[in-house]
TIVEX-342929 format. One record per atom (N, C-alpha, C): x negated, z, y negated; atom name; residue in three letters. Coordinates in steps of 0.02 Angstrom, whole numbers. Last residue first. Example, Ala and Ser with C-alpha at 12.3 -4.5 7.8 and 13.67 -1.06 7.14 Angstrom:
! TIVEX-342929
SITE, -642, 354, 112, N, SER $
SITE, -684, 357, 53, CA, SER $
SITE, -645, 394, -2, C, SER $
SITE, -660, 390, 284, N, ALA $
SITE, -615, 390, 225, CA, ALA $
SITE, -660, 390, 165, C, ALA $
***
This chain:
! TIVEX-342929
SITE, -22, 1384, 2237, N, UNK $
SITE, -9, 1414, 2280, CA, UNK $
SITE, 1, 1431, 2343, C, UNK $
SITE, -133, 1297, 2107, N, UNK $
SITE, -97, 1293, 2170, CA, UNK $
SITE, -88, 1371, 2197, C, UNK $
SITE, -85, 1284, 1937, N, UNK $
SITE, -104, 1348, 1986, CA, UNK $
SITE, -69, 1296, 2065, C, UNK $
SITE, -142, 1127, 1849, N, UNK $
SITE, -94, 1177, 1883, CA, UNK $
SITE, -125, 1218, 1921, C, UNK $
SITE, -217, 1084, 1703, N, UNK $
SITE, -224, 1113, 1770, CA, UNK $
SITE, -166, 1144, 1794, C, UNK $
SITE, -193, 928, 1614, N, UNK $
SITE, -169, 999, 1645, CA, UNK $
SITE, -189, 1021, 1684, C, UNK $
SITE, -314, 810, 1632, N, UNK $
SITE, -249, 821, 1649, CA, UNK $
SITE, -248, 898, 1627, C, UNK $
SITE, -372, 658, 1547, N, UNK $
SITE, -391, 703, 1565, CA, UNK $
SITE, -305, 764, 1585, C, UNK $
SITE, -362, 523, 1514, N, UNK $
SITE, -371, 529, 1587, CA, UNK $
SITE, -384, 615, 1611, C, UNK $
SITE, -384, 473, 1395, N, UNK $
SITE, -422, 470, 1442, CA, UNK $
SITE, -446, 510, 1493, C, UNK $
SITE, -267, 465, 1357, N, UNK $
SITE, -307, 415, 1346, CA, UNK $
SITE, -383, 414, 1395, C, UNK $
SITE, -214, 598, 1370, N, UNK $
SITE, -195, 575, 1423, CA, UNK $
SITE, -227, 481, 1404, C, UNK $
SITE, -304, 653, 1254, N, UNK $
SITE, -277, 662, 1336, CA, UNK $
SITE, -263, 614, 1371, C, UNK $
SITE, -217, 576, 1147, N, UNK $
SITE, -299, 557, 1166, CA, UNK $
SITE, -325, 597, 1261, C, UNK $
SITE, -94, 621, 1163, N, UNK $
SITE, -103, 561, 1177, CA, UNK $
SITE, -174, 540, 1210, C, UNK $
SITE, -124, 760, 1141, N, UNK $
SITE, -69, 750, 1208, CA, UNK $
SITE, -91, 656, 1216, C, UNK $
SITE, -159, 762, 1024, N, UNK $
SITE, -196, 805, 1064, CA, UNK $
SITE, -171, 752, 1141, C, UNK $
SITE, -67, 717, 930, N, UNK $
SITE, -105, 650, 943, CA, UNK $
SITE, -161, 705, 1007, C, UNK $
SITE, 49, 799, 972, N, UNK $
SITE, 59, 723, 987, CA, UNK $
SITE, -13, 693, 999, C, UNK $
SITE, -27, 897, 894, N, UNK $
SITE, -11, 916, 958, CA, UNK $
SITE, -3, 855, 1007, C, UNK $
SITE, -35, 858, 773, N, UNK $
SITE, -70, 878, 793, CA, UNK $
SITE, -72, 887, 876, C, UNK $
SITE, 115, 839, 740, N, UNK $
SITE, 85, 767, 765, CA, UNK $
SITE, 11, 796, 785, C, UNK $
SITE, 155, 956, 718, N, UNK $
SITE, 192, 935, 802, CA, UNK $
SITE, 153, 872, 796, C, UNK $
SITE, 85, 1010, 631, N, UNK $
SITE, 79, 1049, 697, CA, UNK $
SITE, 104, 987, 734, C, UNK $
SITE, 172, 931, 559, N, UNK $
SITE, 99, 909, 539, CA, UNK $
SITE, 82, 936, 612, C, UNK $
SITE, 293, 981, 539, N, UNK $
SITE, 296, 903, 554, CA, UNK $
SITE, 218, 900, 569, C, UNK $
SITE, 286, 1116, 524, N, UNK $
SITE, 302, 1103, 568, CA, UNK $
SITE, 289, 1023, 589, C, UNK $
SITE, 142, 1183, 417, N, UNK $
SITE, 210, 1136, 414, CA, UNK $
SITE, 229, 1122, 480, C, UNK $
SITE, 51, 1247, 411, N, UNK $
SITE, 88, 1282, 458, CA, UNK $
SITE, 147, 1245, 456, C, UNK $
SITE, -31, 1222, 289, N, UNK $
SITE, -49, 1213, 354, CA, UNK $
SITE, -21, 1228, 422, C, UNK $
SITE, 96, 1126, 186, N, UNK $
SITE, 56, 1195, 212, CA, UNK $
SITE, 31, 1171, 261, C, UNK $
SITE, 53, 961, 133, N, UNK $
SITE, 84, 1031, 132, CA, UNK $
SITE, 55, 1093, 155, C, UNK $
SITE, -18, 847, 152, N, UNK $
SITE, 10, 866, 87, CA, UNK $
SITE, 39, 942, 59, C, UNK $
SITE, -145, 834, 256, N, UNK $
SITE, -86, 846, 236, CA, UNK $
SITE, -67, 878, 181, C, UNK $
SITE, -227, 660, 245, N, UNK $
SITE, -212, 711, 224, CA, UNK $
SITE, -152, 747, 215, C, UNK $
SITE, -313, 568, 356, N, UNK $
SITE, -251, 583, 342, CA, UNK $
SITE, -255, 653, 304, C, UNK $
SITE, -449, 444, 381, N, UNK $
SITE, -441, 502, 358, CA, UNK $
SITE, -378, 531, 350, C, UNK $
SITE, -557, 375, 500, N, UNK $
SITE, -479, 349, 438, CA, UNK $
SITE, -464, 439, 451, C, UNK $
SITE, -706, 279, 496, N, UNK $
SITE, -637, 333, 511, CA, UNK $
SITE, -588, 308, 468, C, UNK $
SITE, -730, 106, 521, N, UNK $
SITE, -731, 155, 457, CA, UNK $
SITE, -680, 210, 501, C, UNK $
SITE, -823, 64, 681, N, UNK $
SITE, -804, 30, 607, CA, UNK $
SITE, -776, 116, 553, C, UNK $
SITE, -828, 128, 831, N, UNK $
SITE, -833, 80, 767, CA, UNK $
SITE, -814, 75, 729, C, UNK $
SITE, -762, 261, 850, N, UNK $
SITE, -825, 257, 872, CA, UNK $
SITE, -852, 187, 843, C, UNK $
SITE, -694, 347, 719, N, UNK $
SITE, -711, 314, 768, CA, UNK $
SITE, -757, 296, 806, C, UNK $
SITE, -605, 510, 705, N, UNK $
SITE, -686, 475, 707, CA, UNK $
SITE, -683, 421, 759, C, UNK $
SITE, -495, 540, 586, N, UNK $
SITE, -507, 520, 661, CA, UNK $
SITE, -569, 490, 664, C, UNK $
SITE, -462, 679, 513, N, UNK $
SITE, -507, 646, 525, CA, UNK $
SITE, -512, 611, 601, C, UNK $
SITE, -377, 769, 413, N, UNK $
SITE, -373, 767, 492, CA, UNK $
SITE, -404, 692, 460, C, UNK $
SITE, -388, 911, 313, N, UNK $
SITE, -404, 829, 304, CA, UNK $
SITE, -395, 815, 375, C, UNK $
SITE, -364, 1033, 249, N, UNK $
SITE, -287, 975, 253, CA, UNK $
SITE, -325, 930, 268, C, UNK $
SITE, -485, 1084, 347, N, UNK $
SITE, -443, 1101, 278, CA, UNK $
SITE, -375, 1045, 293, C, UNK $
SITE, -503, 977, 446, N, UNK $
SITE, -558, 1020, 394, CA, UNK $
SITE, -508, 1038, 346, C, UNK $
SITE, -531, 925, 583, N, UNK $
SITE, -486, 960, 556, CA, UNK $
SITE, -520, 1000, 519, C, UNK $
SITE, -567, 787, 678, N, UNK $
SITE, -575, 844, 634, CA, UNK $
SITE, -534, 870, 609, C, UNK $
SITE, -585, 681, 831, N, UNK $
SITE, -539, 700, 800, CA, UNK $
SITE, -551, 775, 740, C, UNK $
SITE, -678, 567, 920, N, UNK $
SITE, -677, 626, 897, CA, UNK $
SITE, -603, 638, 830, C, UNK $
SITE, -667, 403, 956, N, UNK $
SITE, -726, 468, 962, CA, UNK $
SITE, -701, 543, 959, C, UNK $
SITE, -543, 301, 964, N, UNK $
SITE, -571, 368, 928, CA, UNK $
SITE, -625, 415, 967, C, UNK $
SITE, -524, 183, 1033, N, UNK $
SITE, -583, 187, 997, CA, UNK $
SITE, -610, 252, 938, C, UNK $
SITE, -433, 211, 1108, N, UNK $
SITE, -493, 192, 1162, CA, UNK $
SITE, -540, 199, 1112, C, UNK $
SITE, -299, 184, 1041, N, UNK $
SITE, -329, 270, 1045, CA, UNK $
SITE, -424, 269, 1083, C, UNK $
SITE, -341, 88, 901, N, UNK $
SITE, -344, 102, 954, CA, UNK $
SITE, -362, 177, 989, C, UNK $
SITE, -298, 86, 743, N, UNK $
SITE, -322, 115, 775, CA, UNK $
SITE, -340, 119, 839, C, UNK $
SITE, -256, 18, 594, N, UNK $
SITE, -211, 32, 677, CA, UNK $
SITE, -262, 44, 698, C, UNK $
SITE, -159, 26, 431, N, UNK $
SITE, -246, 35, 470, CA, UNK $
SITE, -202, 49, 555, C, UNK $
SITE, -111, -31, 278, N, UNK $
SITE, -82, -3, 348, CA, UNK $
SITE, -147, -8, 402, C, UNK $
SITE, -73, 25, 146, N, UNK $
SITE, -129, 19, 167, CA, UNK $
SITE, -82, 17, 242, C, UNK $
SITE, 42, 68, 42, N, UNK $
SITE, 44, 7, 57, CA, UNK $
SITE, -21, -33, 91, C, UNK $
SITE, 9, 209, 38, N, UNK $
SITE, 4, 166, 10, CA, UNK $
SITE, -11, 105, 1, C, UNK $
SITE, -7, 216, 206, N, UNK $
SITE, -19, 258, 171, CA, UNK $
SITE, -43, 230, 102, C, UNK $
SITE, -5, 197, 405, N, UNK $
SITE, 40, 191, 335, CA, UNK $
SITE, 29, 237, 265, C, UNK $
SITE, -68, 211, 539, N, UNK $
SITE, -67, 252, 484, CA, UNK $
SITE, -51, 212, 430, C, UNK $
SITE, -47, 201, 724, N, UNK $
SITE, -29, 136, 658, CA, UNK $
SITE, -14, 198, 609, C, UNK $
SITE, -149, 215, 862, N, UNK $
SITE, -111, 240, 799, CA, UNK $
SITE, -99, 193, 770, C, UNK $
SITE, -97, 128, 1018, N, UNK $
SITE, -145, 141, 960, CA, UNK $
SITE, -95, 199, 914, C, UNK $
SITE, -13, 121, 1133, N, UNK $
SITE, -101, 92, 1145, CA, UNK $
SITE, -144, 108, 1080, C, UNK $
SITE, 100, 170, 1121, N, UNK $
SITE, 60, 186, 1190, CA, UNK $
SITE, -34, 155, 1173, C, UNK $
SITE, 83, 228, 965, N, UNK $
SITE, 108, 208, 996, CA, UNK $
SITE, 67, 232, 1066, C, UNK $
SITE, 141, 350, 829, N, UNK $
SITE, 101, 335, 875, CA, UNK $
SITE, 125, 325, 933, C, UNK $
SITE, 114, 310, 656, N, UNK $
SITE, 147, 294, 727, CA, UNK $
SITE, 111, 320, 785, C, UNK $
SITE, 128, 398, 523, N, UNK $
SITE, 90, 374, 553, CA, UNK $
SITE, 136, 369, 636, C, UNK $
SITE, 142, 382, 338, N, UNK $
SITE, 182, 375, 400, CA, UNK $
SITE, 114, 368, 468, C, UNK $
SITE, 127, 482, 192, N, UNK $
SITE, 98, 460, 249, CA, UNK $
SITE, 142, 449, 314, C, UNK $
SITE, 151, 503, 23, N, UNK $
SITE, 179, 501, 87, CA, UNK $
SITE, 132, 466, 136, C, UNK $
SITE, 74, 503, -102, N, UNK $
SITE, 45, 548, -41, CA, UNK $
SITE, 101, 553, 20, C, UNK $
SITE, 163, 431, -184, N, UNK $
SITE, 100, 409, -170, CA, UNK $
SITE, 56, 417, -117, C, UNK $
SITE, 272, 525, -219, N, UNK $
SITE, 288, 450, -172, CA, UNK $
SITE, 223, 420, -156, C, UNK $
SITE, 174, 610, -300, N, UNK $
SITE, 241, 625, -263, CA, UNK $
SITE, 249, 550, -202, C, UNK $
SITE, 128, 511, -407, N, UNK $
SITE, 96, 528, -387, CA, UNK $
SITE, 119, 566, -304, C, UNK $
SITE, 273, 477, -449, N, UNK $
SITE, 244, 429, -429, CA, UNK $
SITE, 176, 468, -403, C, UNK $
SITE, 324, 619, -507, N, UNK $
SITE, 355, 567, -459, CA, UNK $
SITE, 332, 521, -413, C, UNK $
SITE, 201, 634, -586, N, UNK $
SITE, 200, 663, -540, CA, UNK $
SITE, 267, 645, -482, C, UNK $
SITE, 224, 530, -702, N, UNK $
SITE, 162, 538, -644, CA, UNK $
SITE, 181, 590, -616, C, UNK $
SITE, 337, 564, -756, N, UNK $
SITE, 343, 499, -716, CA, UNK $
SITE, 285, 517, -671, C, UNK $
SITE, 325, 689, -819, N, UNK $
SITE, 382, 681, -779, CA, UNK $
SITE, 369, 633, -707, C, UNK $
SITE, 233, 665, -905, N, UNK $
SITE, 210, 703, -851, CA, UNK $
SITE, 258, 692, -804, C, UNK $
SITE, 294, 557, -974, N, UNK $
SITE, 251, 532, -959, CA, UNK $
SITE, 218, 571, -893, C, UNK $
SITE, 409, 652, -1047, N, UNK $
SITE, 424, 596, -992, CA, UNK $
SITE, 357, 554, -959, C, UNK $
SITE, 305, 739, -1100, N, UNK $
SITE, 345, 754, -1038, CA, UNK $
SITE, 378, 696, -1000, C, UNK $
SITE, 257, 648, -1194, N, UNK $
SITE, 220, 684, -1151, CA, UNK $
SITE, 253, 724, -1092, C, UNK $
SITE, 366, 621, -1253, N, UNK $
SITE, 338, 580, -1241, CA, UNK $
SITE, 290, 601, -1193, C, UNK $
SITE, 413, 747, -1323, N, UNK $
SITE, 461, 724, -1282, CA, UNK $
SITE, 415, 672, -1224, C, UNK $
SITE, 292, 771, -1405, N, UNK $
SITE, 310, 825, -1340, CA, UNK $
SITE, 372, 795, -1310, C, UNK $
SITE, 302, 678, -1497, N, UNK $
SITE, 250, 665, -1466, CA, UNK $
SITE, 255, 692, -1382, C, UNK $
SITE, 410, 712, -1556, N, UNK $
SITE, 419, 636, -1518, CA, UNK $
SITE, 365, 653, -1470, C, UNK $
SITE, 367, 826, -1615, N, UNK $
SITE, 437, 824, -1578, CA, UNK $
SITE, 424, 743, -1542, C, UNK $
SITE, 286, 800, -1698, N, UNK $
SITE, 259, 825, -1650, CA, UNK $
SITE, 318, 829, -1580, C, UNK $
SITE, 364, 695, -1782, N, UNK $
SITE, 343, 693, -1748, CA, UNK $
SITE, 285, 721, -1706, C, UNK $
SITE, 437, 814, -1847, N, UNK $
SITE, 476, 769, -1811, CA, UNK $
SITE, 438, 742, -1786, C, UNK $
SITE, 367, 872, -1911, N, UNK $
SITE, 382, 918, -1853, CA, UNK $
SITE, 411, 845, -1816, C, UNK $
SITE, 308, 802, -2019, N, UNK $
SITE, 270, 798, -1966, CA, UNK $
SITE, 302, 838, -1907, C, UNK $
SITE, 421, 760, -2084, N, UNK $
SITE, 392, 697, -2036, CA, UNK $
SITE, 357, 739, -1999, C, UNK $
SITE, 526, 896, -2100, N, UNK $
SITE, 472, 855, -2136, CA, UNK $
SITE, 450, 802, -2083, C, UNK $
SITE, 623, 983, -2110, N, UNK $
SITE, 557, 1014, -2098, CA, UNK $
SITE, 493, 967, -2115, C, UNK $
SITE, 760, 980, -2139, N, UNK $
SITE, 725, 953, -2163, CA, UNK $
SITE, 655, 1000, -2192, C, UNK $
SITE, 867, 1042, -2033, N, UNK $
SITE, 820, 1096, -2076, CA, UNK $
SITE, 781, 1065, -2144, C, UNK $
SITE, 887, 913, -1967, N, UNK $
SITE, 932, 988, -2004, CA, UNK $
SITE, 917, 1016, -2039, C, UNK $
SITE, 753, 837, -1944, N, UNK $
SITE, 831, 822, -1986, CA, UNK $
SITE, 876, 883, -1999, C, UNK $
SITE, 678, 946, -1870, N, UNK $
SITE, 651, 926, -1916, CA, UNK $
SITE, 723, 891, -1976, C, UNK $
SITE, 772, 978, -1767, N, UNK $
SITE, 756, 1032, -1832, CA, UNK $
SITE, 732, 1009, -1898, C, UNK $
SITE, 764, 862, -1683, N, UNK $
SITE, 839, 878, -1718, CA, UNK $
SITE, 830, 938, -1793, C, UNK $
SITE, 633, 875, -1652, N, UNK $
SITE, 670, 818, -1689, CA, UNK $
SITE, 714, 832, -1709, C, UNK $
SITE, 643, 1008, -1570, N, UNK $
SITE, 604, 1010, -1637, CA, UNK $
SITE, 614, 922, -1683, C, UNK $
SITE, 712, 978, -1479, N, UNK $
SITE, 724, 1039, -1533, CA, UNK $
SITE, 691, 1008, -1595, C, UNK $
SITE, 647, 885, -1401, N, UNK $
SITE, 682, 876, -1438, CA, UNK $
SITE, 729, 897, -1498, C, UNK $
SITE, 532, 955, -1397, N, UNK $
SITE, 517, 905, -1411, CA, UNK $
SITE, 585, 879, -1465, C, UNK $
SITE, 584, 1062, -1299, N, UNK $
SITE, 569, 1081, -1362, CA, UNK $
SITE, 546, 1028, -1404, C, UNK $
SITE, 632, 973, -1210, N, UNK $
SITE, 698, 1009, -1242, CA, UNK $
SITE, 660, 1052, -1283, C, UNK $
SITE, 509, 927, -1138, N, UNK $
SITE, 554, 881, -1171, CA, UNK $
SITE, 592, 908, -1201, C, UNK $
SITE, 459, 1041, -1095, N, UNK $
SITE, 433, 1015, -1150, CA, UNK $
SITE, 485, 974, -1185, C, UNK $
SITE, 564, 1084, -1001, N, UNK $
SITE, 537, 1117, -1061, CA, UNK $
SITE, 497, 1092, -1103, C, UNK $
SITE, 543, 966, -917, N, UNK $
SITE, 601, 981, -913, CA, UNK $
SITE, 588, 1003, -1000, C, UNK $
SITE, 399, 970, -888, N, UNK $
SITE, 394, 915, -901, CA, UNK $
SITE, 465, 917, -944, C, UNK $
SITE, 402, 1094, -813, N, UNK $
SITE, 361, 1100, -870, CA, UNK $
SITE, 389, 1043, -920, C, UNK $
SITE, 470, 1052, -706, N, UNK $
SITE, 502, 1109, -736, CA, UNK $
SITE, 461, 1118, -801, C, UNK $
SITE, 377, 949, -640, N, UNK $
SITE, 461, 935, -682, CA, UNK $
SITE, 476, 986, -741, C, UNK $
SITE, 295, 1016, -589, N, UNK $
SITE, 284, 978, -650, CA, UNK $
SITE, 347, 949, -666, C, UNK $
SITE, 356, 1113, -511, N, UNK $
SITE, 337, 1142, -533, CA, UNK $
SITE, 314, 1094, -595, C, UNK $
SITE, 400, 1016, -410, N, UNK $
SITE, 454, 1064, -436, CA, UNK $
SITE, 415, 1095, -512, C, UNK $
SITE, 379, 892, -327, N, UNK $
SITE, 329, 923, -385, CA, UNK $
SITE, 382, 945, -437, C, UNK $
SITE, 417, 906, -154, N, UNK $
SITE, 438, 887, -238, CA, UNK $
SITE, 400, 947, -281, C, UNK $
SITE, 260, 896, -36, N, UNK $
SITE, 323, 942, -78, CA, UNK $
SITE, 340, 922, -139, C, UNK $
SITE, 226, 754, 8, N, UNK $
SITE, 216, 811, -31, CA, UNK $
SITE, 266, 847, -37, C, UNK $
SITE, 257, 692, 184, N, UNK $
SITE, 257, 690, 106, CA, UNK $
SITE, 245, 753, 78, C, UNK $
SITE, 231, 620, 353, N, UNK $
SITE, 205, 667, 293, CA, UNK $
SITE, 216, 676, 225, C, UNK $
SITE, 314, 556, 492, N, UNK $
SITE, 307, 569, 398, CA, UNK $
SITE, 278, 608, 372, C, UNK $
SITE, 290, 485, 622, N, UNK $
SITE, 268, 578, 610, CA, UNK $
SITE, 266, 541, 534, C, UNK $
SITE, 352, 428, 801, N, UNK $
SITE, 355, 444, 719, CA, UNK $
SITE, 334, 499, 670, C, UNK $
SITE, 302, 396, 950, N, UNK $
SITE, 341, 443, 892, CA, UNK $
SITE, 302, 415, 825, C, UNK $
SITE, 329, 312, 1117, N, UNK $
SITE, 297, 322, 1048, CA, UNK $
SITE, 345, 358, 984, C, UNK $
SITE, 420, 321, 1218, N, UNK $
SITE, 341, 342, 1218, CA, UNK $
SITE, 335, 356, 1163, C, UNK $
SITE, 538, 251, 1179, N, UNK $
SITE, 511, 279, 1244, CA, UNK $
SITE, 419, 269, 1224, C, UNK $
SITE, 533, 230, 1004, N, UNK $
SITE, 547, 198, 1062, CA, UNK $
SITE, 534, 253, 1138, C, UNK $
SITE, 534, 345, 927, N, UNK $
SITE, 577, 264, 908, CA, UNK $
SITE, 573, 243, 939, C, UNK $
SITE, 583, 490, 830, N, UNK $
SITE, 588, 455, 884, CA, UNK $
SITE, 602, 376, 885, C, UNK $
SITE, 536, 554, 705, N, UNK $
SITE, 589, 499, 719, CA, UNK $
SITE, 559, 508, 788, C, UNK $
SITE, 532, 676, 601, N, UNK $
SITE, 481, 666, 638, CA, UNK $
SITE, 551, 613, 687, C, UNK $
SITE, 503, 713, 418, N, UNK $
SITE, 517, 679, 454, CA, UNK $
SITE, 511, 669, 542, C, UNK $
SITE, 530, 785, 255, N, UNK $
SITE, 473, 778, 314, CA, UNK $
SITE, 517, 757, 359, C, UNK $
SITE, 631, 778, 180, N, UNK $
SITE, 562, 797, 145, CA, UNK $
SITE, 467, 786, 191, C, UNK $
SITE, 761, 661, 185, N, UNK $
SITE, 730, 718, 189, CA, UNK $
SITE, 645, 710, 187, C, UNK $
SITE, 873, 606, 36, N, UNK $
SITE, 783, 609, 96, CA, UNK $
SITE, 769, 660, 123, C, UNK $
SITE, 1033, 649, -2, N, UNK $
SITE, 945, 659, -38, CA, UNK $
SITE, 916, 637, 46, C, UNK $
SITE, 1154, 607, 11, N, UNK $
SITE, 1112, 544, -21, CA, UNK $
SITE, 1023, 579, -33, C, UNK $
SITE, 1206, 715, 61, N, UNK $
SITE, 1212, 647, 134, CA, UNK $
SITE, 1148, 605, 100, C, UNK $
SITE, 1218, 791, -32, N, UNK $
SITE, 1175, 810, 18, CA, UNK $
SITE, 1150, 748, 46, C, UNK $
SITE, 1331, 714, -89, N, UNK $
SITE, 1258, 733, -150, CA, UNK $
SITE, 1221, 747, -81, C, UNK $
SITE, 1420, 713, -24, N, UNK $
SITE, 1400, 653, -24, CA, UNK $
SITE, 1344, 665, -51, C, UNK $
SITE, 1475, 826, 118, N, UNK $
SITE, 1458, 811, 43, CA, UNK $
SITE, 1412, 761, 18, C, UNK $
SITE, 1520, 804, 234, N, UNK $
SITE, 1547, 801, 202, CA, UNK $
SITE, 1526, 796, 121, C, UNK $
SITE, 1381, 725, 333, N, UNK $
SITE, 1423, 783, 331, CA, UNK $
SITE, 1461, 765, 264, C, UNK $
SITE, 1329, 603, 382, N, UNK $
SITE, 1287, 660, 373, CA, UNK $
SITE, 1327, 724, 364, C, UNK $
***
């Protein structure tokens, strides 16, 4: 990956693979939950202030444990939003004959022959089938994410050419 090993070892954040002749790869994940760390970060280091004050200062049982309580509550916000974070990744394939959507250990396949209709409501992309249950994908990010545009475009280009419909060229 390049010379620095801290870079080489992080994920990247969005994804788009190539994996066989024809068919692509499209990852979806959340943006790192920067913003509940950074709370989760500050609670815990006034949590722990306030344990160490309570013994220095001898402030008394109860600072000390409002101090446990606010450490405890940040490692607890810490963890759910990691795990909430890894929860909203979405893989979706798309092959020559179907989708394959990956999305907490759910895996749903699709035939392109059996989507009806395709929505786009806010972050929700909606494949309508024509039997059995849609299947719903949500994107996690902006609406202008590049990984999300380019499977928008993929699954445009697939259901096309699923059925048969072409480009117009200018004759001259």
């Amino acid at each position: 990956m390049g010379s620095n090993p801290t870079l080489a070892a992080v994920p990247p954040l969005a994804r788009l693979t190539f994996v066989t002749l024809g068919d692509r790869r499209f990852t979806l994940t959340a943006p790192p939950p920067v913003r509940a760390l950074a709370i989760a970060a500050v609670t815990a280091l006034v949590g722990a202030g306030l344990m160490v004050a309570s013994r220095v200062l001898d402030l008394g049982t109860v600072v000390l444990v409002v101090g446990l309580v606010g450490l405890g509550l940040a490692v607890a916000l810490a963890v759910t939003a990691l795990v909430l974070a890894a929860r909203a990744r979405t893989d979706l394939d798309l092959e020559s004959e179907a989708v394959t959507i990956r999305r907490a250990g759910q895996v749903r396949r699709v035939p392109w022959a059996d989507i009806g209709t395709v929505t786009l409501t806010g972050p929700r992309l909606a494949l309508v089938r024509k039997t059995g249950d849609d299947v719903v994908v949500v994107n996690p990010r902006a609406p202008t994410d590049p990984t999300f545009t380019a499977l928008l475009a993929a699954l445009q280009n697939r259901l096309d050419n699923d059925r048969g419909y072409q480009t117009p060229t200018s004759r001259g």
